[in-house]
VOPAGU-2260 file (C-alpha; in pm, 1 decimal, decimal comma):
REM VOPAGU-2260
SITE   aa  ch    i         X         Y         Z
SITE  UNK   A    0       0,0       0,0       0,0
SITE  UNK   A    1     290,7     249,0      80,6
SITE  UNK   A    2     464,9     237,8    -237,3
SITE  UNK   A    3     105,6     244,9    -482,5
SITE  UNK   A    4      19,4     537,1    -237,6
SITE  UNK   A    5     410,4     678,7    -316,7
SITE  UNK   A    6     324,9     632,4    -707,9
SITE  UNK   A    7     -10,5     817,0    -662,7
SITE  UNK   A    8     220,5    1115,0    -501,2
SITE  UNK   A    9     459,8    1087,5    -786,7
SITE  UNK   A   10     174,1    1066,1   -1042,4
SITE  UNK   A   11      -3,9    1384,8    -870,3
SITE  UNK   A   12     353,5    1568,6    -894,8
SITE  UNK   A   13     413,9    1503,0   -1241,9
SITE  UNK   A   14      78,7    1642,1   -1384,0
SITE  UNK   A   15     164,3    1961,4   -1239,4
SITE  UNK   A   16     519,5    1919,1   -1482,6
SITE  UNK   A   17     308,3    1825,3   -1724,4
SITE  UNK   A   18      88,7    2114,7   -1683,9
SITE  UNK   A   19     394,5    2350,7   -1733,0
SITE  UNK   A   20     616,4    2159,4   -2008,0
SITE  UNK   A   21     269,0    2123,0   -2238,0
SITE  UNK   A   22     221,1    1802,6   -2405,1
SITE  UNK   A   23     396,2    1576,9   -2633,2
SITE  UNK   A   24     714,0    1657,0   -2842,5
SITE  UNK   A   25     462,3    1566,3   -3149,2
SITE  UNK   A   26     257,8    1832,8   -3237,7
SITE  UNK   A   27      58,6    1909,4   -3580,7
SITE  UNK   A   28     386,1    1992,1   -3725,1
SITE  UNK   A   29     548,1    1655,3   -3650,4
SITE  UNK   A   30     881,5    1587,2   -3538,6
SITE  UNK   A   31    1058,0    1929,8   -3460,3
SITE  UNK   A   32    1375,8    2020,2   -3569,6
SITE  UNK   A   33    1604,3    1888,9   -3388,7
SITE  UNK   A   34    1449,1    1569,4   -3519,9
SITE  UNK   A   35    1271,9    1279,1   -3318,1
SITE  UNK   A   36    1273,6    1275,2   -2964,1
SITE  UNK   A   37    1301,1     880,0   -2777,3
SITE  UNK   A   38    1324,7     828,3   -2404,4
SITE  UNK   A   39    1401,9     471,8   -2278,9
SITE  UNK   A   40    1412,3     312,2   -2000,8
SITE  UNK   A   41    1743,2     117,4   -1916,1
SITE  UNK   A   42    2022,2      49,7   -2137,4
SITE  UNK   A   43    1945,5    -243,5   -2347,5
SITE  UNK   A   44    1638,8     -46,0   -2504,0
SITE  UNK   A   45    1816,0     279,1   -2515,9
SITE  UNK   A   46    2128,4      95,1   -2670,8
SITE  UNK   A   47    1875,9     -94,0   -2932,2
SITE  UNK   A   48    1667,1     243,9   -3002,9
SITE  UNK   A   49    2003,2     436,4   -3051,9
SITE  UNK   A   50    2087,1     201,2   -3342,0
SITE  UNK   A   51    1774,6     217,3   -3540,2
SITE  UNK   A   52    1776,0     669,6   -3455,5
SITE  UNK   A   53    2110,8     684,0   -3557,0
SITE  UNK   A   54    2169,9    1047,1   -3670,0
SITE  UNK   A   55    1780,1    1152,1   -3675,5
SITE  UNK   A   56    1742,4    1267,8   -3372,3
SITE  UNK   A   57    1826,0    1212,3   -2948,5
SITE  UNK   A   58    1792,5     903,0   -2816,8
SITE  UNK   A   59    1791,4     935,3   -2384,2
SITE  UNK   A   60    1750,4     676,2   -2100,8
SITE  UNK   A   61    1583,0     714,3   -1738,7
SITE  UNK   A   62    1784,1     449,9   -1556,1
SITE  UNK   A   63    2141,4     539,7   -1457,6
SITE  UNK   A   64    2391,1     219,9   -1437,0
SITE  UNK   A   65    2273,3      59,8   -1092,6
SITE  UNK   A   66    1951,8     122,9   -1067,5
SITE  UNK   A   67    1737,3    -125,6   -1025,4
SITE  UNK   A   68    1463,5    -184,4   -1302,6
SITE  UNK   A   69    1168,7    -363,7   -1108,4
SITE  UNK   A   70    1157,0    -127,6    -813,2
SITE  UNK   A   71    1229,1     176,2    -989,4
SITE  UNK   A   72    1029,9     503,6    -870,0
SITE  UNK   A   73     977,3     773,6   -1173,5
SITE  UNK   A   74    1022,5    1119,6   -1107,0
SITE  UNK   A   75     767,6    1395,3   -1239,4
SITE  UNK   A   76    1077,5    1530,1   -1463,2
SITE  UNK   A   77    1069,9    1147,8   -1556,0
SITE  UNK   A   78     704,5    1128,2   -1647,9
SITE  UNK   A   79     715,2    1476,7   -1842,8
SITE  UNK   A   80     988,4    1340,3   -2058,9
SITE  UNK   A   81     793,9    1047,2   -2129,4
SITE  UNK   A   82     530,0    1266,4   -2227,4
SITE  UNK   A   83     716,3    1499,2   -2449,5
SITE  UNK   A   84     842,3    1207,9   -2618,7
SITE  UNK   A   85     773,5    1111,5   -2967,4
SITE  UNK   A   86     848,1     745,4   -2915,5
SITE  UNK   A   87     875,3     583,8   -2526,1
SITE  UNK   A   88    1055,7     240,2   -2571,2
SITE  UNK   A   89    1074,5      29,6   -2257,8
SITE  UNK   A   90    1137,4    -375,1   -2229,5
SITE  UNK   A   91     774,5    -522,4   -2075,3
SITE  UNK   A   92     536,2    -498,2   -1808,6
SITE  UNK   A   93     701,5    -783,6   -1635,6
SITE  UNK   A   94    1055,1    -537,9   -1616,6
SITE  UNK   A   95    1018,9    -218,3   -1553,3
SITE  UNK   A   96     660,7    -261,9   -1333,4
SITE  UNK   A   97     622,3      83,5   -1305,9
SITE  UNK   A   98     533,1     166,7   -1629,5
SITE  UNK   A   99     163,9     105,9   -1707,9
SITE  UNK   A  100      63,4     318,2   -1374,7
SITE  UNK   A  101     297,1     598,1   -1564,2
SITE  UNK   A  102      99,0     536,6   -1871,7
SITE  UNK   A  103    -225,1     577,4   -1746,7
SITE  UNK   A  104    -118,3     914,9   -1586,8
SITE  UNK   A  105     -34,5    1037,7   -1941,4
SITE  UNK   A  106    -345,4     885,3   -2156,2
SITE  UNK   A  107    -342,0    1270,3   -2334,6
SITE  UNK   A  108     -18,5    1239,6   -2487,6
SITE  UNK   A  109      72,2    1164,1   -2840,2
SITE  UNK   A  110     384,0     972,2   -2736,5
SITE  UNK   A  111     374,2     663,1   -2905,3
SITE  UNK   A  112     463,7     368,2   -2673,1
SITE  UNK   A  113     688,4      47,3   -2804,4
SITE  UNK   A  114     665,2    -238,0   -2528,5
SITE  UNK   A  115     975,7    -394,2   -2689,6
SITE  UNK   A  116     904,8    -769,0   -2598,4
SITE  UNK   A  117     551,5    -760,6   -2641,8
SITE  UNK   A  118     545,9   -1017,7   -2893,9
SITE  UNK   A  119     771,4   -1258,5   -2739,5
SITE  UNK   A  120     635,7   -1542,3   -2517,7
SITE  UNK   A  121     805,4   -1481,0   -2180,9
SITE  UNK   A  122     906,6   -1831,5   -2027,5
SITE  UNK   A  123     791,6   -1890,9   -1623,8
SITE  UNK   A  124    1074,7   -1892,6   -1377,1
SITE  UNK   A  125    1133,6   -2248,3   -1256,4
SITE  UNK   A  126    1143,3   -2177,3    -878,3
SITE  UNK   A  127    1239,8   -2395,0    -526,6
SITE  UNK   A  128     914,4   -2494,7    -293,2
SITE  UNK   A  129    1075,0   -2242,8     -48,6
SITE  UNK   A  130    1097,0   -1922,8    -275,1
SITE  UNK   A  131     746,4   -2010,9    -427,2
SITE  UNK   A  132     659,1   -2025,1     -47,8
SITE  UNK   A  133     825,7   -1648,8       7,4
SITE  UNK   A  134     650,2   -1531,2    -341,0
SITE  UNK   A  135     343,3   -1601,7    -286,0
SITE  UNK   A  136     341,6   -1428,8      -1,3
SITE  UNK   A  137     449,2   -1078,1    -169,1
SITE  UNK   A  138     196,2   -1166,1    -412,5
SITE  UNK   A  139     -43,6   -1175,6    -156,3
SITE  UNK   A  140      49,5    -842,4      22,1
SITE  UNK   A  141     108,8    -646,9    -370,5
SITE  UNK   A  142    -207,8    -813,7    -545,9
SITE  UNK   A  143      40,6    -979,7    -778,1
SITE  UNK   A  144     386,3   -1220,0    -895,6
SITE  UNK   A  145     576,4    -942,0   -1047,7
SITE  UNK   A  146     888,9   -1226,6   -1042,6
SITE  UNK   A  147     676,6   -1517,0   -1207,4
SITE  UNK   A  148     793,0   -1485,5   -1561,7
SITE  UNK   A  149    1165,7   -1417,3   -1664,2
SITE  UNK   A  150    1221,1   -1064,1   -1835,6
SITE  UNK   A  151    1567,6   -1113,1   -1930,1
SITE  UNK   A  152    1461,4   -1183,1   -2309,4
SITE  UNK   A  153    1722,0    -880,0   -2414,3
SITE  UNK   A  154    2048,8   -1108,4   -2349,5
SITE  UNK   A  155    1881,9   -1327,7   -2667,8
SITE  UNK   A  156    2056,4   -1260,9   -2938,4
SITE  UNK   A  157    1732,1   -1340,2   -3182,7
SITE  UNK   A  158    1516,8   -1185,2   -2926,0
SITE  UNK   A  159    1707,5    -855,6   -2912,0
SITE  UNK   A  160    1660,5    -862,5   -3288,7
SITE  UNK   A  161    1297,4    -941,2   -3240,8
SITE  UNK   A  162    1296,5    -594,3   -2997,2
SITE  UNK   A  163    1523,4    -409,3   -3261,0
SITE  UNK   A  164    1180,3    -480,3   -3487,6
SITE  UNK   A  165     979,9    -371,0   -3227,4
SITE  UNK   A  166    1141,0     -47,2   -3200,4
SITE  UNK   A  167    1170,9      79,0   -3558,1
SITE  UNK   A  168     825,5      -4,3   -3608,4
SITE  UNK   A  169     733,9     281,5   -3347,3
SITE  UNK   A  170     974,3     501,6   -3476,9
SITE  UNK   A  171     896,3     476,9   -3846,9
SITE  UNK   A  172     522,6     572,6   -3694,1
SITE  UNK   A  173     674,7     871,8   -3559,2
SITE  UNK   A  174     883,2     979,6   -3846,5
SITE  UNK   A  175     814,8     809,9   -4175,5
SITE  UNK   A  176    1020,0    1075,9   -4352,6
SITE  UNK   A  177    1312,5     937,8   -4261,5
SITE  UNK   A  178    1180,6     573,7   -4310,8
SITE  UNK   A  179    1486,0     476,2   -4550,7
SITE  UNK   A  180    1792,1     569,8   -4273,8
SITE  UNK   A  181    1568,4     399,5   -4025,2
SITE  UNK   A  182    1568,8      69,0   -4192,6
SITE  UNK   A  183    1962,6      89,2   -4274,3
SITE  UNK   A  184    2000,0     179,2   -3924,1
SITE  UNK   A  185    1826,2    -149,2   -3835,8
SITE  UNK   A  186    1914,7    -412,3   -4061,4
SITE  UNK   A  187    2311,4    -270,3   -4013,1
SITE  UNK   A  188    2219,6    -348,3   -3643,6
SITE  UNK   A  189    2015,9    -713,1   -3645,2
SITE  UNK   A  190    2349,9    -811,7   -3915,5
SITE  UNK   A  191    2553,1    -724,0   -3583,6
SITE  UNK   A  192    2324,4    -924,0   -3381,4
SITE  UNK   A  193    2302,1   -1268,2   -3633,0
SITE  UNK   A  194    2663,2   -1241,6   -3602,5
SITE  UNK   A  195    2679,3   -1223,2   -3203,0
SITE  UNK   A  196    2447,2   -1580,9   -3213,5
SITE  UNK   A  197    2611,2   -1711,4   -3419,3
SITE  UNK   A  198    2933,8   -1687,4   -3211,5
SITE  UNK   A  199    2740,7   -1816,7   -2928,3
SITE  UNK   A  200    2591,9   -2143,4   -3153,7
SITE  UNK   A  201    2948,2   -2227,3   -3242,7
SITE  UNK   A  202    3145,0   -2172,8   -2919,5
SITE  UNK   A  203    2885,5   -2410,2   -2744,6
SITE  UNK   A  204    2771,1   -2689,4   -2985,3
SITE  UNK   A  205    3087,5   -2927,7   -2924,7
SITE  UNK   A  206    3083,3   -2835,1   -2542,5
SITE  UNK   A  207    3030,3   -3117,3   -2301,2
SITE  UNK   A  208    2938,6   -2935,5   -1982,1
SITE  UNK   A  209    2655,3   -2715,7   -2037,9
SITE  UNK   A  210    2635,3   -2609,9   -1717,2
SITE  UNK   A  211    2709,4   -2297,6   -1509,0
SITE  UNK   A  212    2614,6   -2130,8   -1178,9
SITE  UNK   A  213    2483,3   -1805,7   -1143,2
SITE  UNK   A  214    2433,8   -1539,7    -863,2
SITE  UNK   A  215    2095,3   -1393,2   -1032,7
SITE  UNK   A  216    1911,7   -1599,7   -1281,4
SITE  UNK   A  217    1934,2   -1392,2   -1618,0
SITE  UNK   A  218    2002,6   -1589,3   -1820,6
SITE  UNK   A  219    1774,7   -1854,0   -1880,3
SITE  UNK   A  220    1758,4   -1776,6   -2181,9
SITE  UNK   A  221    2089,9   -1769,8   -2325,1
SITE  UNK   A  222    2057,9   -2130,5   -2124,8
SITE  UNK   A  223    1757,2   -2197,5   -2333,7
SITE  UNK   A  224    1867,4   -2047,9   -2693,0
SITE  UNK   A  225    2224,2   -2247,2   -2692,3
SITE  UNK   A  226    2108,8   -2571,1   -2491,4
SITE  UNK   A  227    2251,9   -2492,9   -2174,2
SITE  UNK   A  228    2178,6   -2488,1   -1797,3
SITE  UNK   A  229    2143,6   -2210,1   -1589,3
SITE  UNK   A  230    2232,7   -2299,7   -1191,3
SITE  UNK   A  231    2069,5   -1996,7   -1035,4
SITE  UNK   A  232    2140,5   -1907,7    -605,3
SITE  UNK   A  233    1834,7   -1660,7    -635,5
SITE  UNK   A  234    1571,9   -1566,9    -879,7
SITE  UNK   A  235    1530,3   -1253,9   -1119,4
SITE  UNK   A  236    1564,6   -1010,3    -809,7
SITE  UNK   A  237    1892,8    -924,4    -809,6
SITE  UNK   A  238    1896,0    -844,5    -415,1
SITE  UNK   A  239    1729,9   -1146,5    -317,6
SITE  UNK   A  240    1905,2   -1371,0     -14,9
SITE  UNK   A  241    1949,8   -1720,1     -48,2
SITE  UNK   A  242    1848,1   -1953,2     311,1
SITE  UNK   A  243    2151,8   -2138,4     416,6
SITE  UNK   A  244    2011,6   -2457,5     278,3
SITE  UNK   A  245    2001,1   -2374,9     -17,5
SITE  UNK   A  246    2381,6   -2264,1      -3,9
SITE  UNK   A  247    2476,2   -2537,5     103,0
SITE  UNK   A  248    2282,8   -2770,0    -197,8
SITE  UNK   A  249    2434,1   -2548,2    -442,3
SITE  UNK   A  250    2781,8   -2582,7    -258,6
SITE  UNK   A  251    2720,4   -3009,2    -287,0
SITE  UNK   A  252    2611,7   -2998,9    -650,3
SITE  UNK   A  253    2884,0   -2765,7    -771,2
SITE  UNK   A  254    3140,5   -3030,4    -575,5
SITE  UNK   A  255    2993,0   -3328,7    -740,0
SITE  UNK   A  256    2966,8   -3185,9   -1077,8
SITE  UNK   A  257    3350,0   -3020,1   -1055,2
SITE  UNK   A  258    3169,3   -2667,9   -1141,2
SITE  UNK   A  259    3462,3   -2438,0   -1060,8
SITE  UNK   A  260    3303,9   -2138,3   -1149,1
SITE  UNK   A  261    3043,3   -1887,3   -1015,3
SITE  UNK   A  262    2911,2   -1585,1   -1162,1
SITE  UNK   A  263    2770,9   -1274,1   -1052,8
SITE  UNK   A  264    2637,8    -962,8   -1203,7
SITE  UNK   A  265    2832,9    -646,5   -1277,8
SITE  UNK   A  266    2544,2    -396,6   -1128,9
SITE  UNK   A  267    2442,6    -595,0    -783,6
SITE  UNK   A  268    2650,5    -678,1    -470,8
SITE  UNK   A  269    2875,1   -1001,8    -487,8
SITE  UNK   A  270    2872,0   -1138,4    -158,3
SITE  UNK   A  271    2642,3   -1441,5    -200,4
SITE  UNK   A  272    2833,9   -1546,1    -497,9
SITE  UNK   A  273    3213,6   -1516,7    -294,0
SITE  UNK   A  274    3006,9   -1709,5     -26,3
SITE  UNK   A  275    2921,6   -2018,8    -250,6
SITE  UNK   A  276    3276,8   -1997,0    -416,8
SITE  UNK   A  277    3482,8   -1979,0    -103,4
SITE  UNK   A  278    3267,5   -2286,5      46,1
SITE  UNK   A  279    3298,2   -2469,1    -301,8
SITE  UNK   A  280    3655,1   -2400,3    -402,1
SITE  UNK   A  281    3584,7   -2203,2    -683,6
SITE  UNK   A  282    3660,6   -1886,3    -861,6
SITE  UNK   A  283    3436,4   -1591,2    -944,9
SITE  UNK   A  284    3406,4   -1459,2   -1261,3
SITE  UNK   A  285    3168,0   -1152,1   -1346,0
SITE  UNK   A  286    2806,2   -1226,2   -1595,4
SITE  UNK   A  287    2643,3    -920,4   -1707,9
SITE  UNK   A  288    2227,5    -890,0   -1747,0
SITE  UNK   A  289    2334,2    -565,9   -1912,1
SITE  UNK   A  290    2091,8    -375,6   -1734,4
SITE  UNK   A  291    2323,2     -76,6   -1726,2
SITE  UNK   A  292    2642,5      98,5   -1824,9
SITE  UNK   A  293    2818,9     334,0   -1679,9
SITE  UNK   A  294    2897,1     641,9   -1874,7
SITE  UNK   A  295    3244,7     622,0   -1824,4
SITE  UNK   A  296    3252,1     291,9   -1988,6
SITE  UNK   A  297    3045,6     366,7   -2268,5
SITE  UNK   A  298    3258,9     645,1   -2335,2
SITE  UNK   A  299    3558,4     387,5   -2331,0
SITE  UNK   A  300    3357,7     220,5   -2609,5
SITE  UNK   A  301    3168,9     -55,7   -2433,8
SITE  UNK   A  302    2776,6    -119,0   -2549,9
SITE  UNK   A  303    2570,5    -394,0   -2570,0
SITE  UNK   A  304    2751,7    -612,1   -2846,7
SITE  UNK   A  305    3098,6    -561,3   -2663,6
SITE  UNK   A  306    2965,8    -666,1   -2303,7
SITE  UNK   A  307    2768,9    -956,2   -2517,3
SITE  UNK   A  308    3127,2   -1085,0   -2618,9
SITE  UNK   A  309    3261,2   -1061,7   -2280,2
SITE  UNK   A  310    2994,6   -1247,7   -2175,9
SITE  UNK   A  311    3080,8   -1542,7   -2393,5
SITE  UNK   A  312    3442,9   -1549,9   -2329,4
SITE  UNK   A  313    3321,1   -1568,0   -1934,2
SITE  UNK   A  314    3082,0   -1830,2   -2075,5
SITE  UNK   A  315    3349,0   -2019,8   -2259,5
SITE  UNK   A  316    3552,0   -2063,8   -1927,5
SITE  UNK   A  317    3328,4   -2312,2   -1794,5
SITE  UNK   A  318    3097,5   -2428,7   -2098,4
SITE  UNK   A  319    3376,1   -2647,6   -2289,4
């Protein structure tokens, strides 16, 4: 009840932004300028939206690296961005939660909204008696499971192309003058992408062990794309604590199945993981979900593709 009546505040504050800034970015006139406006989320979408924009306009995100998708709290300035938009691009309902109450508060925009995984089936997360136990009871106090499907469908290499589609389709609505550069833009992009699965297909399709152990479970499905197993500690929350039983039944199977490798994400805390390795023997190595970047990599020249190849060389270490 606290947080919906927190949302209702922040909902309340933002129409009085709104009421200031005006309305959408589109107006009679179409896209200004400057060209077309598109405000993202978190940086897969904002990294996938910046190929297809290219040089036709701004491409901005709302989530800084660290940030936490599922829990995330908009801010009016947020909202009124959203609304001055000419395209909003964000991953599903089942990621960033917050969305559809934002949404609703801004039914009298133009801004046209791309729910980039809308048309791909999201896969339910395969859970222990005791976290179903722990679920059910937050579904009980917030009306619903946000956790019961997997989200992660950006760390697909033919899903993220399946999003990339997603994504120019709302743009090209916004701005079919510049239809042509749009379509380059993509199909230079989803080439990029074809070629990142297929490095994943051949690294993997001699390998004998196909499994690995994760901190947060990601990446079920780069598990499920390439034929692999995903050995999670906790579920899709990132900040979720393991019991000690289940510690120790990870720490038993990772022993009998010589897995001498655990990984852990890049944007959440690493203790659990050092935990598990130090009782098991092994090493840690790092996994990213990609959720975010920091600016001061990007500006070294990481991005999606590049953290998708360190990924796979991680990967590699253990799948063989």
């Amino acid at each position: 009840m606290l947080n919906r009546l927190k949302m209702t505040g922040i909902l309340s504050a933002a129409a009085l932004v709104l009421v200031g800034c005006g309305t959408s970015g589109n107006s009679e006139s179409g896209i200004s300028e400057d060209g077309i406006k598109v405000v993202t989320t978190f940086y897969p979408m904002y990294d996938f939206a910046k190929n297809v924009v290219g040089d036709n306009g701004e491409v901005s995100v709302l989530l800084d690296a660290g940030q936490e998708s599922h829990g995330y709290e908009p801010t009016p300035q947020d909202i009124a961005a959203i609304a001055d938009a000419d395209v909003f691009v964000y991953n599903s309902d089942e990621m960033e939660t917050w969305v559809p109450s934002v949404l609703e508060s801004i039914e009298s925009s133009d801004v046209i909204v791309v729910e980039a995984a809308e048309e791909i089936a999201l896969f339910e997360m395969q859970e222990d008696e005791a976290a179903e136990e722990e679920h059910s009871d937050e579904a009980g106090e917030e009306g619903e499971d946000a956790h019961s499907v997997d989200p992660h469908v950006w760390l697909d290499p033919v899903y993220a192309q399946e999003e990339v589609d997603a994504i120019l389709a709302g743009v090209l609505e916004a701005d079919e003058a510049n239809k042509e550069s749009y379509e380059a833009n993509a199909a230079a992009f989803k080439e990029k992408l074809a070629e990142l699965d297929l490095a994943y297909q051949t690294s993997f399709e001699t390998a004998e062990n196909r499994t690995f152990v994760v901190q947060h479970a990601a990446f079920g499905y780069i598990a499920r794309r390439y034929d692999l197993t995903e050995v999670a500690v906790s579920d899709v929350s990132s900040d979720a604590e393991p019991n000690p039983a289940k510690l120790a039944e990870l720490q038993q199977f990772m022993i009998d199945n010589q897995i001498t490798t655990v990984y852990y994400s890049d944007s959440a805390s690493s203790k659990t993981a050092e935990t598990l390795a130090e009782e098991a023997g092994a090493s840690l190595e790092v996994l990213s979900p990609l959720e975010g970047i920091t600016d001061e990599d990007q500006e070294a020249g990481k991005d999606y593709l590049s953290v998708m190849e360190e990924n796979l060389e991680a990967l590699k270490k253990v799948i063989q």
